[in-house]
N, C-alpha and C positions, 0 to 999 in steps of 0.2 A: 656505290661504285662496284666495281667489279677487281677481286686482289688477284695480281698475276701469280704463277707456282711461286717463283723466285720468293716469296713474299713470307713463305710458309718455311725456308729452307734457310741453311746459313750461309747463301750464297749473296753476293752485294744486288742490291738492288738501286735499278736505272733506268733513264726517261722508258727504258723500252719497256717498262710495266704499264706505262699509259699509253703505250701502244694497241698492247693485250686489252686492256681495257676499252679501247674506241673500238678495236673488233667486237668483243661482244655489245656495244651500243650498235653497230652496224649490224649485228643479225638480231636483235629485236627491233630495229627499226624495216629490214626486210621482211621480217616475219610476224611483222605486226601483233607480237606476244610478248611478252618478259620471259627471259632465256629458261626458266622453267617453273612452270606451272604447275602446283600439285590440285588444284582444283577444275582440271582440264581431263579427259577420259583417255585412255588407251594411247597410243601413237602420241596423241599431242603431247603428252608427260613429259616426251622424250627431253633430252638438253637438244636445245637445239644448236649449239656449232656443231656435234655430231651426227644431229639428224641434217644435216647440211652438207656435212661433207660426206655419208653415207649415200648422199642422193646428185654431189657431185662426182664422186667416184664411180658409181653405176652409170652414169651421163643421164640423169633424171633431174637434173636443179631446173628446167624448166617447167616439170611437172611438180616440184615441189612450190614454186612459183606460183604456178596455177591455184596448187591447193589453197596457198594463204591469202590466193583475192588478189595477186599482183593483175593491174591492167594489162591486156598482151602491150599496150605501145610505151608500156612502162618497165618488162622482162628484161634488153637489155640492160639497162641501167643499173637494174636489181639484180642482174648475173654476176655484173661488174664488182658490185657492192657485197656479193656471196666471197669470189673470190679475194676480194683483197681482206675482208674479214679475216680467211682463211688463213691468211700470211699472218694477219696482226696477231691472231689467237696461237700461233707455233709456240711448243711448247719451252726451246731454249731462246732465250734472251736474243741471243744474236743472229739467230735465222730469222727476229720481225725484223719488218722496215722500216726506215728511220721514218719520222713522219712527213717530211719533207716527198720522201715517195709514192706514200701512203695519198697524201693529196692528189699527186702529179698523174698516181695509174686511178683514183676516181675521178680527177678530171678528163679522163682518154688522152691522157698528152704523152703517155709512154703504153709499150704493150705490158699485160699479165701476164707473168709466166703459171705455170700451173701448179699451184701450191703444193705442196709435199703434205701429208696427214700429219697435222696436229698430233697427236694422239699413238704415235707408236711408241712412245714411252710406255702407254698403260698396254700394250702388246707385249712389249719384249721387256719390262721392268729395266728401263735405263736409267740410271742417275741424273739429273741436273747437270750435273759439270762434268761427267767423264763421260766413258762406254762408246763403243763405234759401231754405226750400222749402214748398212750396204744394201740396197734394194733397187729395183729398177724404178720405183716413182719417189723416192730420194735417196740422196747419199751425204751423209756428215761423217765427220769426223772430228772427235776434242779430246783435249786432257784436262784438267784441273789448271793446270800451268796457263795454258792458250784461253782457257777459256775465262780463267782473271783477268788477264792481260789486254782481254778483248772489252770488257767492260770501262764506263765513264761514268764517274759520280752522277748522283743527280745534282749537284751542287757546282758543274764543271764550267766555266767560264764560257769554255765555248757553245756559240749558237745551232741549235740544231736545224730551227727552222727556215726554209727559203722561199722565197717567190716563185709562185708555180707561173708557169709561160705557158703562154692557151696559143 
């Protein structure tokens, strides 16, 4: 399987690591490769949630589409499945989706908002649980404090999952 950051840090870890994790099964499943290939040439090498969101951020996910063989009457579906990846694989805990969402915006039963970069942790060296950043295509804000408090055991009584409505 795939280990979310959290998992690596002494921060608690929560359902929202198998979140992070069915994102990266969503972009091998789009991209019809294992998230990284070392026996693959040039460009393919890349990880691919970053060659993903590199190519959603430039407004290229459907030529990236193209490239991996998606049917054009299959691109939506697979744009769909880019972006909510993109939410699952966010680097802090509590910016993914509960899964309950994560079904609802791959079913089309709710709109995508447009994911914020994974990834600017490894830009501006932020912590897991603190640091604040302010940008026009995201804005967070946490402390250490907020950001315990905001966590649920994996072991919590309460149900996460629900019935999605078509």
């Amino acid at each position: 399987g795939y280990a979310a950051p959290e998992l690596w840090t002494p921060y608690p870890v929560t359902h929202k690591c198998d979140v992070y994790s069915f994102g990266m099964l969503l972009f091998e499943i789009v991209g019809r490769r294992r998230n990284h290939d070392a026996n693959l040439s040039g460009n393919s090498q890349e990880w691919l949630p970053r060659w993903a969101y590199d190519k959603f951020n430039k407004g290229e996910l459907m030529d990236m589409l193209s490239l991996v063989g998606i049917p054009e009457e299959d691109r939506e579906k697979a744009d769909r499945m880019v972006k909510v990846a993109l939410w699952c694989v966010q680097y802090l805990p509590k910016t993914r989706p509960m899964m309950s969402s994560v079904v609802k915006m791959l079913e089309g039963g709710v709109d995508i908002d447009t994911p914020p970069s994974p990834f600017d942790h490894l830009d501006d060296n932020l912590p897991l649980g603190g640091g604040s950043k302010d940008s026009s295509s995201n804005q967070y804000s946490s402390s250490e404090q907020t950001q315990t408090n905001s966590f649920q055991p994996v072991q919590s009584n309460k149900l996460e999952i629900q019935i999605a409505t078509i």
